[in-house]
C-alpha positions as CSV (number, residue, x, y, z in Angstrom):
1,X,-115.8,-12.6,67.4
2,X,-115.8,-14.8,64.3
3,X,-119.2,-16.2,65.6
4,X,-120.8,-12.0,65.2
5,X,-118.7,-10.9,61.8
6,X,-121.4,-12.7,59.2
7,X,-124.5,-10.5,61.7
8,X,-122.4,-7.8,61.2
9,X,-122.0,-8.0,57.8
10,X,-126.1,-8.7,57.3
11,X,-126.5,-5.5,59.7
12,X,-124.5,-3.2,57.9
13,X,-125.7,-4.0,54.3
14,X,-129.4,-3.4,55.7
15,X,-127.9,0.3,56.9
16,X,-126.9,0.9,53.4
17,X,-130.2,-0.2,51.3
18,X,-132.5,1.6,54.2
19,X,-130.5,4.7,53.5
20,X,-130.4,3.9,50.1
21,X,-134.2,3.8,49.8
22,X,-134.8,6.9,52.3
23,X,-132.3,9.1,50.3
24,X,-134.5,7.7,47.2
25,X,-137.3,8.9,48.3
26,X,-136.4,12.4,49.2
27,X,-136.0,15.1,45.8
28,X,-132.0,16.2,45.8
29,X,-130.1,18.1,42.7
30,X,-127.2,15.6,43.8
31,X,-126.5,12.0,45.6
32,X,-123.3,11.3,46.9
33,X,-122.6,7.8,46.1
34,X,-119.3,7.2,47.7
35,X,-116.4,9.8,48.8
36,X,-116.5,12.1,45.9
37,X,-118.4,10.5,43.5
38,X,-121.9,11.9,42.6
39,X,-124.9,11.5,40.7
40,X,-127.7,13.7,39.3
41,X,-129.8,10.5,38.6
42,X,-131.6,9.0,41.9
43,X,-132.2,6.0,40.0
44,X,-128.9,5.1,39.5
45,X,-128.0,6.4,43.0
46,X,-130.5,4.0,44.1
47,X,-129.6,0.8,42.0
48,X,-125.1,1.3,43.2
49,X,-127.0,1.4,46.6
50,X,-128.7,-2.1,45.9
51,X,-125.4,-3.4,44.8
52,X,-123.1,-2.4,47.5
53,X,-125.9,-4.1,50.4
54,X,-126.0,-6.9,47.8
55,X,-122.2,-7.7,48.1
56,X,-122.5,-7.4,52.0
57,X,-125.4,-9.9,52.3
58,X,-123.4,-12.0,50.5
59,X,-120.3,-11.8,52.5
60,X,-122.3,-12.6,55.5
61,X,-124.2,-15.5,53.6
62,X,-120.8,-16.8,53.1
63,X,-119.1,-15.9,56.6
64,X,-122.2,-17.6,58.3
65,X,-122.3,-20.9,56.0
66,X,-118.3,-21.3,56.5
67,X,-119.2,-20.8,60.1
68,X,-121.9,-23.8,60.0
């Protein structure tokens, strides 16, 4: 199982930025950012998206190097 976590971790982070960017792209009064915290502004919506898929890829980037 510790051979699939660092995919997993690379799979799930692109989940977030493609939902990210499709929920960018559509016009909303509100973006739910994470349990009960919202946003008015898309481009902010957009950027916390970046930066949660961010920490993912790197959690995977360093799951699969301690794995090499």
């Amino acid at each position: 199982m510790s051979k699939v976590m660092p995919y997993f971790y690379f799979v799930f982070g692109l989940v977030i930025l493609f939902d990210g960017i499709v929920q960018f792209l559509e016009n909303k009064e509100l973006y739910k950012l994470l349990f009960s915290w919202n946003t008015t502004d898309k481009y902010f919506y957009l950027s916390i998206k970046i930066i949660f898929s961010l920490f993912f890829f790197l959690i995977g980037y360093k799951r699969l190097k301690v794995k090499s």
